[in-house]
C-alpha positions in Angstrom: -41.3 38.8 14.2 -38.6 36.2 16.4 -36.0 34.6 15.1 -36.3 31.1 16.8 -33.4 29.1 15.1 -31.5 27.1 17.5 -28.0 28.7 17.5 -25.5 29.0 19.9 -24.5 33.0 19.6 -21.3 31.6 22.2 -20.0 29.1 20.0 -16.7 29.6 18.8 -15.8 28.8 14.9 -13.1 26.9 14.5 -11.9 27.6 10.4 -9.1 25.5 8.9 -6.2 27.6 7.7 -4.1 24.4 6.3 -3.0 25.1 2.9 -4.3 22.3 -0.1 -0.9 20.5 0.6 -1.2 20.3 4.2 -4.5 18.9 3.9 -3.7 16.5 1.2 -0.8 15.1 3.2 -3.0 14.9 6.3 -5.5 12.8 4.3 -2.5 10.0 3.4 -1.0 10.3 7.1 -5.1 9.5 8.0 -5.0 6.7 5.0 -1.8 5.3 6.1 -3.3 5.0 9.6 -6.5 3.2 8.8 -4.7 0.4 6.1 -2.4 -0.3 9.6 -5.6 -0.7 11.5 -6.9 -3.0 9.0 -4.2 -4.9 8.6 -3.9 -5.8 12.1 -7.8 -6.3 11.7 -6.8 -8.7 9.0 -4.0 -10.4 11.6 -6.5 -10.8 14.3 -9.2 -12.7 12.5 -6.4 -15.1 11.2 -5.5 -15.8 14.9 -8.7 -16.0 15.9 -9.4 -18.9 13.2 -6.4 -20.7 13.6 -7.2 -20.7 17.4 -11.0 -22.2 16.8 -8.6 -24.8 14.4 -6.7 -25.4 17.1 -9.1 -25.3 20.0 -11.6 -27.9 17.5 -8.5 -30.5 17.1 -8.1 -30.8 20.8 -11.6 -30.5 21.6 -11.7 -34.6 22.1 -8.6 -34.6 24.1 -8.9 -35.6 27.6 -7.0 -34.2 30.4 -4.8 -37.6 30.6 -4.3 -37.5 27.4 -2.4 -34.1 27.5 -0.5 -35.9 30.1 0.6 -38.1 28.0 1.1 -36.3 24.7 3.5 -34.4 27.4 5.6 -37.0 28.6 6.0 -38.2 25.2 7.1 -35.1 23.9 9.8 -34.5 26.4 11.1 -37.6 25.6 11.1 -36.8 22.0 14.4 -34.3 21.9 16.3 -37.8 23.8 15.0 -40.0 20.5 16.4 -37.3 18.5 19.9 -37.0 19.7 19.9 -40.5 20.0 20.5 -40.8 23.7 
């Protein structure tokens, strides 16, 4: 009779020595690493639909009229101080 299961007689085996509070701590370092990760999840899909806002307000802008939304808003800090 042959034993034909498929296992590596090389392989090392790698056994977790941690104590319960090492592993409970590693779990909230891990948690505290994956609500940072979706948070700034969170921060990129707001940027991302403020940019399609954005890029949807200008979409009928011409190039001439960035020109002159340009030369109208350097003026504006002049109007401001009054000069």
């Amino acid at each position: 009779m042959f034993d034909l299961k498929a296992v590596n007689p090389n392989a090392l085996v790698k056994i977790d020595t941690r104590t319960s509070e090492e592993v409970i701590e590693s779990i909230a370092d891990q948690s505290k690493i994956v609500s940072q990760a979706l948070a700034a999840d969170q921060i990129m899909q707001s940027l991302k639909k403020l940019l399609l806002e954005v890029s949807a307000h200008f979409a009928g802008f011409s190039p001439g009229s960035f020109a002159r939304m340009r030369s109208i808003a350097s003026i504006i800090p002049r109007i401001a101080s009054g000069g």
